[in-house]
N, C-alpha and C positions, 0 to 999 in steps of 0.2 A: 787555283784553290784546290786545298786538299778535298780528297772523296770523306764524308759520314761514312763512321759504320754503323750502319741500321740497328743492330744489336743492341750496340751502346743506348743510343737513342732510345730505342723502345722500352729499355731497362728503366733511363732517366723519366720516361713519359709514363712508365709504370707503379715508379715508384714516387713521382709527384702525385699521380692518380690516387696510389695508397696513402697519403696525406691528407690531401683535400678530401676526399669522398667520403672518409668516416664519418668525420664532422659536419660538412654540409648535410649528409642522409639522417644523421642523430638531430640535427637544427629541424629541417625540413620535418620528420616524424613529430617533433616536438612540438611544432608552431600546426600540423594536422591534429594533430590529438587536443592541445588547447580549444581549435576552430572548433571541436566535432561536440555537440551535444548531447550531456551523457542521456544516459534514457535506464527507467527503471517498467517492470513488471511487478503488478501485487495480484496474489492468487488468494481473493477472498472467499472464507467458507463456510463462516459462521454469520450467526442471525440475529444476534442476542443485544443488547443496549451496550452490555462492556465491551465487548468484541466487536462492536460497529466502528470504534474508537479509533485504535489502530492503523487500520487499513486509509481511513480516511484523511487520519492525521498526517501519517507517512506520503499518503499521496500529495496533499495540498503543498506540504512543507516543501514535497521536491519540486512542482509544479512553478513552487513561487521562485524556488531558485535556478529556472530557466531546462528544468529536466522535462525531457517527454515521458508522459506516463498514461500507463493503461492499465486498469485496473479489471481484472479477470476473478465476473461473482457467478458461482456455481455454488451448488447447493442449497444450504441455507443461507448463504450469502447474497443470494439470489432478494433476502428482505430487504436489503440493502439500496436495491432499486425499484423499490415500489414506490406508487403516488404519495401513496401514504404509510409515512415512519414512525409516525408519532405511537404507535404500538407498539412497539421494540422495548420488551423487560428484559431483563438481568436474572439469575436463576443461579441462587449461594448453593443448591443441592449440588453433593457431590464435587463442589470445587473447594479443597480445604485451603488455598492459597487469597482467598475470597477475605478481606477483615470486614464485619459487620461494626463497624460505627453509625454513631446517634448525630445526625446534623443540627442538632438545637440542643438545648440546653447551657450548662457551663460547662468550665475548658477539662474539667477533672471527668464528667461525665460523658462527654464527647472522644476523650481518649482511650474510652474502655473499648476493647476486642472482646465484641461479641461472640463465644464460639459455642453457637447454637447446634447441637447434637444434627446429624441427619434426618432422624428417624422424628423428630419434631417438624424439620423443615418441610418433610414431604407431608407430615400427618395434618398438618394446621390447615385449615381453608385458608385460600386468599395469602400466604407467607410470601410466595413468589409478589403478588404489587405492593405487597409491603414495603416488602425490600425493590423493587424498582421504583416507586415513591422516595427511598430513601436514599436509591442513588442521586435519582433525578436534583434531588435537593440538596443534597453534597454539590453535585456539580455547577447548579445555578450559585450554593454560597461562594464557591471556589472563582468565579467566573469562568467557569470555562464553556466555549461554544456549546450547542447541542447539537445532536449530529444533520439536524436539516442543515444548519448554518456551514456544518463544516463541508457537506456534499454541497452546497452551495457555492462555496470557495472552489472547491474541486472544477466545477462545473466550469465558473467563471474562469481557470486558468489551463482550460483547457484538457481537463483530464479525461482520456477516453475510459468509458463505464461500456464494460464489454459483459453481456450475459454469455451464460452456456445455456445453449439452445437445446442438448438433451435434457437439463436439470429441467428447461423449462415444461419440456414437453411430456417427462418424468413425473413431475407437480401438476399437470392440467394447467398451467398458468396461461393467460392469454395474452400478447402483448399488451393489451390496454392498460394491464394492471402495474405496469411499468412505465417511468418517469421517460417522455419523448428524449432526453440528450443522452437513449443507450444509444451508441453508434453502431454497434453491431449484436447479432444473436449468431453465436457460433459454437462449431466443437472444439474439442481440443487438440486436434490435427489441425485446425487452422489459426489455435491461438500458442501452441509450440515454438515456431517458426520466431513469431515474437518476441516470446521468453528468450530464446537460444540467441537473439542479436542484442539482445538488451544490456547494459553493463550489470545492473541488481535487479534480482528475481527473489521475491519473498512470498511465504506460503502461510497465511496467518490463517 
């Protein structure tokens, strides 16, 4: 029998290798990346009945679709997880992108754009639970959840409710005053970490 030349060989073994490997490694990545669990971060910072919305909705929605999510309240976001929500107004001052509609009446007076001046909105007693009355009641014709129901959802699917613990310590807040399923009270050096392995990081 003839001798191999190793050369040859290593060429042929080389250039099999370049065939097979791209494909198996693009499959293999492909079938990892399906397995892996995307995971989102929401960096909540507001306080207010409209803006409780958002953050909660975005969490539940992903939550239900098998995402891991943690939701990061600092600030006024911090309202967010208190025992009690059912205080949570809405506040038309200063937001011109706000439409003041009538939840009762007929359909011709229901679709009037309120565009109540500023300078009325701050002067009136009482204008701000006006109009948080008026949300609320939009939202109950509309059916849509309230926001206990929707942190509710949250909670049941798992969504971690992460305080910052200088905002809290900032505010005088005391743990008590916060709903027991926060799982953590932390800074932002140690809720970073999180956000940067996350797939989506949103800052509402």
């Amino acid at each position: 029998m003839g001798t191999v030349d190793t050369t040859v060989l290593d060429d042929l073994i080389k250039k099999r290798l370049d065939e097979i490997l791209p494909g198996a490694l693009e499959q293999k990545l492909a079938e990892m990346k399906e397995a892996r669990t995307p995971s989102m971060t929401i960096i909540a910072t507001k306080g207010t009945l409209d803006w409780a919305y958002p953050p909660f909705i975005l969490a539940s929605t992903a939550a239900a679709l098998g995402w891991d999510v943690s939701m990061f309240c600092t600030f006024y976001g911090l309202n967010l997880l208190k025992k009690d929500i059912s205080g949570l107004k809405v506040s038309p001052l200063g937001n011109p992108g706000m439409p003041m509609k009538m939840p009762f009446g007929p359909d011709w007076f229901q679709h009037i754009n309120w565009n109540i001046p500023n300078i009325l909105q701050a002067g009136i007693p009482g204008f701000e639970s006006v109009a948080t009355s008026l949300m609320k009641q939009t939202i109950k014709n509309n059916g849509v959840a309230d926001i206990a129901e929707l942190r509710s959802l949250c909670l049941e699917a798992d969504v971690k409710l992460i305080a910052c613990q200088m905002t809290v310590e900032l505010f005088g807040y005391s743990h008590d005053e916060f709903i027991p399923e926060v799982t953590e009270y932390v800074g932002a050096a140690s809720f970073l970490p999180i956000a940067k392995d996350a797939d989506v990081t949103l800052f509402i």
